[in-house]
C-alpha positions in Angstrom: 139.0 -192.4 74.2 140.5 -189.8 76.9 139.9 -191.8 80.6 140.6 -190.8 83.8 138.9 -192.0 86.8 136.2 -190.7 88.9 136.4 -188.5 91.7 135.4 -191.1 94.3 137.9 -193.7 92.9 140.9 -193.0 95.8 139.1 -190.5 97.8 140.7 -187.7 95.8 137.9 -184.3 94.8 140.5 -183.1 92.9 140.9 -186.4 90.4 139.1 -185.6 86.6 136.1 -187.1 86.3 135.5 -189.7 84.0 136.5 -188.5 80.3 135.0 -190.2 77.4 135.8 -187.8 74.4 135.4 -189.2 70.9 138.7 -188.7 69.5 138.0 -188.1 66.2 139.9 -190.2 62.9 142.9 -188.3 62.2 142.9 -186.0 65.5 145.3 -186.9 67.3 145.7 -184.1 69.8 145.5 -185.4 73.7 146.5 -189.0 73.2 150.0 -189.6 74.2 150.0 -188.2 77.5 146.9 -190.0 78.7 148.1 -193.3 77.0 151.6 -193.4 78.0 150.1 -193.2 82.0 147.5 -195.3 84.0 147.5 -192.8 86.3 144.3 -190.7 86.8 144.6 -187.0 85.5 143.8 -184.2 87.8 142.5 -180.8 86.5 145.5 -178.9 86.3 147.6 -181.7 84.7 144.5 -181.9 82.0 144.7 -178.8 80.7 148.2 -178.4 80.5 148.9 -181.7 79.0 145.7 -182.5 76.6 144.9 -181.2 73.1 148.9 -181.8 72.2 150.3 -183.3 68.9 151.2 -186.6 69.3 155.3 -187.2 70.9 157.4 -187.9 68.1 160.9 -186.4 67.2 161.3 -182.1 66.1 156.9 -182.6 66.9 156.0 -179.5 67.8 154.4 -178.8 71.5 151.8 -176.8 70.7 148.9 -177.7 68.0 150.4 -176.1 64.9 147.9 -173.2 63.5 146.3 -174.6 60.4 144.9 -171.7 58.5 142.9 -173.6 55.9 139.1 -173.5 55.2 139.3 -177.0 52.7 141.2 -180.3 53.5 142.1 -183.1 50.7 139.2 -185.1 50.4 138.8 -188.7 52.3 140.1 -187.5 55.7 137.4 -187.2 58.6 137.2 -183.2 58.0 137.0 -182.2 54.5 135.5 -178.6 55.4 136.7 -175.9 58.0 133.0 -175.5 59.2 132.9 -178.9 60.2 136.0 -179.4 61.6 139.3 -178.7 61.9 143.1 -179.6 63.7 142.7 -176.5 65.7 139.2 -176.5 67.0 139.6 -180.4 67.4 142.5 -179.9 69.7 140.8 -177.0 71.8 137.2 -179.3 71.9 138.9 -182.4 73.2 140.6 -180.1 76.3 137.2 -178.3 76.9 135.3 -181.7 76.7 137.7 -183.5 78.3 137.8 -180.8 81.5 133.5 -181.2 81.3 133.5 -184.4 80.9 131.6 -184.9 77.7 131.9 -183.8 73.6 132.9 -180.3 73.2 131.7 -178.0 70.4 133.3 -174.6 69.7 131.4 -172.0 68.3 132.2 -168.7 66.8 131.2 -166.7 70.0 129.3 -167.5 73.5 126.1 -166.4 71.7 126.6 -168.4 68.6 126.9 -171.0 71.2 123.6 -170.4 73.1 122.1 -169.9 70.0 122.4 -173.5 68.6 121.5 -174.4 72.1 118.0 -172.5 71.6 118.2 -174.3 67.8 117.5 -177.7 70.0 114.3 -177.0 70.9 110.7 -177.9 68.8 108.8 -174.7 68.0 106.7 -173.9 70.7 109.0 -175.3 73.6 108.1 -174.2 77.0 112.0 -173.0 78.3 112.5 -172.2 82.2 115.6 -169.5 82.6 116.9 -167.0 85.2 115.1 -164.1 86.0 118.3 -162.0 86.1 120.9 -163.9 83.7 123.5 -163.1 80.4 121.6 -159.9 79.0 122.1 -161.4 75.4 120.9 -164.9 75.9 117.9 -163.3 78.5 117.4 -160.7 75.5 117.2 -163.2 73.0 115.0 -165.8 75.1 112.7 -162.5 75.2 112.9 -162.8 71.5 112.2 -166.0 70.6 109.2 -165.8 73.5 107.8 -162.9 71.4 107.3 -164.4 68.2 106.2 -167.5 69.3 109.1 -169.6 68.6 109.3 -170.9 72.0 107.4 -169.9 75.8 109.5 -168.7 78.3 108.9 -169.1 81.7 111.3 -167.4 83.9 112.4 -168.3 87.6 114.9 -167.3 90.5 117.0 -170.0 90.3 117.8 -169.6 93.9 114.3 -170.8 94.5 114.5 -174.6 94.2 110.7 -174.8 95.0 110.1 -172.4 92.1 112.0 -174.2 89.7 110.6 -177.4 90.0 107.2 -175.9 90.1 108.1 -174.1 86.6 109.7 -177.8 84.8 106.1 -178.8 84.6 106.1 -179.3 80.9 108.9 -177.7 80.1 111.2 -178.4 77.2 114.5 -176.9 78.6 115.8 -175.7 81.8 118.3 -173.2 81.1 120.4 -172.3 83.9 123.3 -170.0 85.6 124.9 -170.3 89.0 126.0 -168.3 89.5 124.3 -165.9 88.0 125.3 -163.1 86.1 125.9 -160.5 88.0 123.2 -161.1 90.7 125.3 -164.8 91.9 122.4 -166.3 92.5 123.5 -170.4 93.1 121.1 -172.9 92.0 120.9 -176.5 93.7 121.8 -177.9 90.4 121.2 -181.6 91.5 118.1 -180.5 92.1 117.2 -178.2 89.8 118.2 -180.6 87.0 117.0 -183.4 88.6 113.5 -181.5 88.0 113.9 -180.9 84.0 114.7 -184.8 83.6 111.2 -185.8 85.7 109.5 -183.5 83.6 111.4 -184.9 80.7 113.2 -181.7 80.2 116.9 -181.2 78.8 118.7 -179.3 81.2 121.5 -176.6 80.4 123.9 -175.1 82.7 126.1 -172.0 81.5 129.2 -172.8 83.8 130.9 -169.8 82.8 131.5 -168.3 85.8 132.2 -171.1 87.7 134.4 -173.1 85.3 135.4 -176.5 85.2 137.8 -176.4 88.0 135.2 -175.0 90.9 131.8 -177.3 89.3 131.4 -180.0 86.5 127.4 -179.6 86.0 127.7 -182.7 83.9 128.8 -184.5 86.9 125.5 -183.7 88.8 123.5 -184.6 86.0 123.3 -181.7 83.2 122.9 -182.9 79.7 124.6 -179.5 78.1 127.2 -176.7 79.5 127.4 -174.1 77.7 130.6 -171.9 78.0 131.5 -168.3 76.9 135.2 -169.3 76.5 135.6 -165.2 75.5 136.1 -165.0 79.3 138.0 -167.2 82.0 138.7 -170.0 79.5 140.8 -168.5 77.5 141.5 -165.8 80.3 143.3 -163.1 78.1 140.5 -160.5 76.5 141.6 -161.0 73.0 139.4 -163.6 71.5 135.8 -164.2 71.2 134.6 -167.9 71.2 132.0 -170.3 72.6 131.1 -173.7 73.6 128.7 -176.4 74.4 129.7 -180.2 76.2 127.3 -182.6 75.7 127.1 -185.8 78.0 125.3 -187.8 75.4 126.9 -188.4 72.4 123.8 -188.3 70.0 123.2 -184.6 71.6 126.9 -183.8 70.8 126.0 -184.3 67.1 122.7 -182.6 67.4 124.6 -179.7 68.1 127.8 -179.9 66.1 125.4 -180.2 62.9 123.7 -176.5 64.3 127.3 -174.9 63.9 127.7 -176.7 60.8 124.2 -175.3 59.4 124.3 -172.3 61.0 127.7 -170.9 60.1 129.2 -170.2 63.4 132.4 -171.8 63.0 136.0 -171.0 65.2 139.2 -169.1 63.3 141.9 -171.2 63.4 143.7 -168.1 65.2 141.4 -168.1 67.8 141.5 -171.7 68.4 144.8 -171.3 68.7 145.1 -168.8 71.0 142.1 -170.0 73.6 144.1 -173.3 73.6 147.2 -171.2 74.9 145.1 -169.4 77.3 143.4 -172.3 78.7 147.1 -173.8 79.8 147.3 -171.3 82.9 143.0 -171.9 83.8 143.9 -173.3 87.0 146.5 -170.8 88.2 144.4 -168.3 87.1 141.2 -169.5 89.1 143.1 -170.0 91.6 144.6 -166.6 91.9 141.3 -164.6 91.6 139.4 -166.6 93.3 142.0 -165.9 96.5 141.7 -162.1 95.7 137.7 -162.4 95.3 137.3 -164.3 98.6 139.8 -161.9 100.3 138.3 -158.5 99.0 134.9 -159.3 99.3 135.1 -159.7 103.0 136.9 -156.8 103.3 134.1 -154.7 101.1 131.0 -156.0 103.8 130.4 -153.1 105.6 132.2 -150.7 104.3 129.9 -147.1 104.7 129.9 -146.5 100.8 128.1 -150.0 100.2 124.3 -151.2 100.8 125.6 -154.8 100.1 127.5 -157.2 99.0 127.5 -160.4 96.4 129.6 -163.3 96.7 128.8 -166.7 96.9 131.8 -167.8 98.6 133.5 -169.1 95.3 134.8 -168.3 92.1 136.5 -165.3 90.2 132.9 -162.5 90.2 131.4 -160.9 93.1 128.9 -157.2 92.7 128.6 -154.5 95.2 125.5 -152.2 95.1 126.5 -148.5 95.9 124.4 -146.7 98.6 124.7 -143.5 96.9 122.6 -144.5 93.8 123.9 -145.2 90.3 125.4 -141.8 89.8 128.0 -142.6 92.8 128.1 -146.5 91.3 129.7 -144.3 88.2 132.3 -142.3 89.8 133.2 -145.4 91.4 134.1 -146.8 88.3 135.6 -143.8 87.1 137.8 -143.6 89.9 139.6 -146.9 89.8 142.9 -147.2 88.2 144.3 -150.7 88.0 140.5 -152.3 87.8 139.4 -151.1 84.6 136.2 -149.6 83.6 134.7 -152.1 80.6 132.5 -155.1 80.0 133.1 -158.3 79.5 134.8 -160.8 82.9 137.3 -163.6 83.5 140.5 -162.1 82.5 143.9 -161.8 83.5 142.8 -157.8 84.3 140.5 -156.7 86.8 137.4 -155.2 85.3 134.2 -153.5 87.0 131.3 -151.9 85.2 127.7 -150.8 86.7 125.8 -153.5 84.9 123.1 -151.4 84.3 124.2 -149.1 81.8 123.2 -151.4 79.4 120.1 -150.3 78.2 118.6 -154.0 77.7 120.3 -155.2 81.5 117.2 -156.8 83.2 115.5 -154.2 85.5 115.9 -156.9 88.3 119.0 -155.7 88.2 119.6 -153.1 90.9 120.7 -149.8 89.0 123.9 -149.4 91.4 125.3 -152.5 91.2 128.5 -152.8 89.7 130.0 -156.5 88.9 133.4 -157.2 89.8 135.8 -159.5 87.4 138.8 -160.3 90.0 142.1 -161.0 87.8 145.4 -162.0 88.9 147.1 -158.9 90.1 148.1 -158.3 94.1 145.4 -158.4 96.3 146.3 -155.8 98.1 146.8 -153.7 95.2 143.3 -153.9 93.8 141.5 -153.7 97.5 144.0 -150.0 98.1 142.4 -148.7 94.5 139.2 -150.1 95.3 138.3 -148.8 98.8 139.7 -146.2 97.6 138.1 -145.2 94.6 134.6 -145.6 97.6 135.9 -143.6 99.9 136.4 -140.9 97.3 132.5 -141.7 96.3 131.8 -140.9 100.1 133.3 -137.7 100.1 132.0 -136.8 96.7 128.2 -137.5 97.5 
């Protein structure tokens, strides 16, 4: 087992919390470092130092990529599907950085997916009113033909979400939210699914491990879209769920196993080297996102502005309408126009040029993905791509 000691122990918020990740017969990616030190682990030594092979003479540093869908038989993984030294070593970083089991899955909705796999038919399942437009989609879905009943809330609303785990099965949440960053009182919140016997399940892709450990405040699943600010570079696209409870952890590695939606070994590799810099990345847009966003309220070509005070996304809502929301995007040069958040790059996008965005969704609002350039370089094309919306209109 990965330990490290608790937040409280030393009066230290920035000290891991607890780790108690299963390492698995034969994977032995993450040990050395933690068992060559009794010293606690903070985030940004974590993911720098964990999901490593073993210290031994010529080792290599980084977990070698292993390109093989069958392993000799008697060894712990036997089958790529179910395993393997590269998703191993990328799971025990995530899980250890959650503070649970990690799964990786083939994509954030493959992830979500086996998530909504957990439930019986006929589950009553609380989620955002504005949230992911796949997983809100495909809640829609599933609510459609029967296969579960959706109930949806603002998760904002602490009143209304307690009112709405009455019976439910699952309380799915964001916060924040995507791309209306909406925060939920997650103590709360989830403190309502478990008296109403409810699983609860935070997507903490925005926020991250290094800003909120939902499993810390009670959560028994986080489900991550490591596509975005895990693995930070736009070239992969992956998933994951941490469980706190280590029946639930193989509840859900057998849906990836059953349902197909297993990691490349490419991938793996590659999210592993992304997720090295997480906390110098964070760090660095969340300093531009808390500088800019200031700077946006009231400026004349905005009607308002979303930030929550933390983390790497913040939206503006144009006061010219959605056509002026468009040239805005249009007009930027080092934020680029395209979907998708949590990269090194800046991104924007009106969010509702999506055909199946939720119609809660103001149609000029466009969602901002900070990345790690200047500051001041992304505020000068920013203000001035509105300014050139003002004069336009």
């Amino acid at each position: 087992m990965l330990t490290a000691t608790t937040p409280e122990d030393d009066g230290d918020p920035d000290l891991l919390h607890v780790l108690t990740v299963p390492v698995r017969d034969g994977c032995d990616y993450g040990r050395s470092v933690a068992e060559q030190t009794s010293e606690p682990l903070r985030a940004e030594t974590f993911v720098v130092t964990a999901g490593r092979p073993a210290r031994s003479p010529d080792a290599p540093l980084n977990t070698p990529i292993v390109p093989a869908s069958s392993f000799i038989a008697g060894g712990p993984m036997e089958y790529a599907r179910e395993d393997s030294p590269s998703a191993s070593a990328l799971e025990e970083v995530i899980g250890g950085l959650e503070g649970g089991a990690a799964t990786v899955f083939s994509s954030g909705m493959a992830a979500a997916g086996a998530a909504m796999d957990l439930v019986p038919p006929g589950a009553i399942v609380v989620a955002p009113s504005a949230a992911y437009t796949g997983v809100a989609v495909r809640l829609r879905e599933l609510d459609s033909i029967g296969r579960i009943r959706l109930r949806i809330v603002d998760v904002d609303s602490t009143a209304a979400v307690v009112d709405a785990c009455d019976g439910a099965h699952l309380l799915w949440l964001e916060s924040p939210t995507n791309p209306l960053l909406q925060v939920a009182d997650l103590p709360a919140c989830i403190d309502a699914a478990h008296t109403a016997g409810a699983l609860a399940l935070v997507d903490n892709t925005f926020a991250t491990p290094m800003l909120q450990r939902p499993l810390q405040d009670g959560a028994d699943i986080v489900l991550h879209s490591v596509t975005k600010a895990l693995s930070g570079h736009s070239d992969l696209l992956m998933g994951a769920l941490v469980a706190r409870d280590a029946e639930l952890a193989e509840r859900i590695r057998l849906r990836r196993v059953l349902l197909g939606g297993s990691t490349s070994a490419f991938d793996c590799y590659l999210a592993l080297r992304g997720i090295r810099t997480l906390a110098l990345r964070i760090d660095k847009a969340q300093s531009s996102a808390r500088t800019i966003a200031d700077r946006l309220n009231g400026h004349p070509a905005l009607s308002r502005v979303r930030y929550p005070g933390f983390g790497t996304i913040a939206a503006i809502e144009v006061a010219g309408g959605p056509a002026a929301a468009d040239a805005v995007c249009r007009l930027t040069s080092i934020w680029t126009h395209a979907t998708s958040l949590g990269g090194v790059e800046s991104l924007l996008e009106r969010r509702r040029r999506w055909a199946l965005e939720s119609t809660t969704v103001p149609e000029s609002l466009i969602r901002l993905s900070f990345g790690i350039e200047h500051a001041d370089d992304l505020w000068a094309d920013l203000s001035g791509a509105l300014d050139a919306s003002l004069r336009d209109a």
